[in-house]
Structures are given as structure tokens and as C-alpha cells.
N, C-alpha and C positions, 0 to 999 in steps of 0.2 A: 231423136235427132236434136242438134244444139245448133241454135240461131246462129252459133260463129260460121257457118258453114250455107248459110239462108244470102239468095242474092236479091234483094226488093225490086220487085218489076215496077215500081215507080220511077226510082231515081237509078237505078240497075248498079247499087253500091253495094260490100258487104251490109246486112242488115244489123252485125252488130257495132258499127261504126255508128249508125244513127243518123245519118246526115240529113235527114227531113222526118217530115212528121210521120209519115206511115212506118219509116224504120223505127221511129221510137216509140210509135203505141207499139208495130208488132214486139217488138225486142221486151216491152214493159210486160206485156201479154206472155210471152213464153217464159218471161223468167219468174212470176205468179203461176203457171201452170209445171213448171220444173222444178221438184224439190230439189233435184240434185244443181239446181243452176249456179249456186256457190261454189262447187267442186271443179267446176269448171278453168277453175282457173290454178288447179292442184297439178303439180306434175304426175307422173306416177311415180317418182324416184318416192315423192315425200309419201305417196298412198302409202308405199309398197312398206316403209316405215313407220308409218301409224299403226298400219293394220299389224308389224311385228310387235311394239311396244305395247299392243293392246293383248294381241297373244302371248307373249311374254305376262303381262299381267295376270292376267285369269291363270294361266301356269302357274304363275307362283300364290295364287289365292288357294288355287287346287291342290298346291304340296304341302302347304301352311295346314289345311283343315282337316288333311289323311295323316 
């Protein structure tokens, strides 16, 4: 689960706005325990284009050494 989605029973705001301090130890907290918490902010137009440029890649590493 990703914090954008977390509503703080303190201040009852999204938790990734931060707007007190409990939202921003938790928000600091999950994005230290989320390697992907970067990605987060990735469309998937552009994943869906990394991951072809990347397969694209290795293909043509692969046709290059056969």
C-alpha cells in the first residue's frame, strides 16, 4: 500500500500532504520502508516505456552477440 492513499487519524488529512507532525514522521517512515516510493510519482505511460527501451536494449545486445 502507498501513503498517497493513508488518511492520518490525527489531523484526518491525506497523510501524504503532511500537514502535522504525525503525517510527516508516518509519510518519512513508509517512504524509508518503500523502495519503490520513488516510482511513485511515475505515470505508467512512461513505466510502460522504460521497460520497452530497456527490452529493446537487451534485444539488440542479443542480436549483436549471435
Amino acid at each position: 500500500m502507498t501513503y498517497d492513499r493513508l488518511v492520518c487519524a490525527n489531523c484526518a488529512s491525506p497523510v501524504n500532504e503532511g500537514r502535522c507532525a504525525v503525517c510527516r514522521a508516518n509519510r518519512e517512515r513508509l517512504q524509508q520502508e518503500n523502495f519503490f516510493a520513488g516510482l511513485n510519482g511515475l505515470n505508467p505511460m512512461a513505466l510502460i516505456a522504460l521497460l520497452t527501451v530497456l527490452i529493446a536494449a537487451v534485444a539488440l545486445l542479443a542480436h549483436q552477440t549471435a
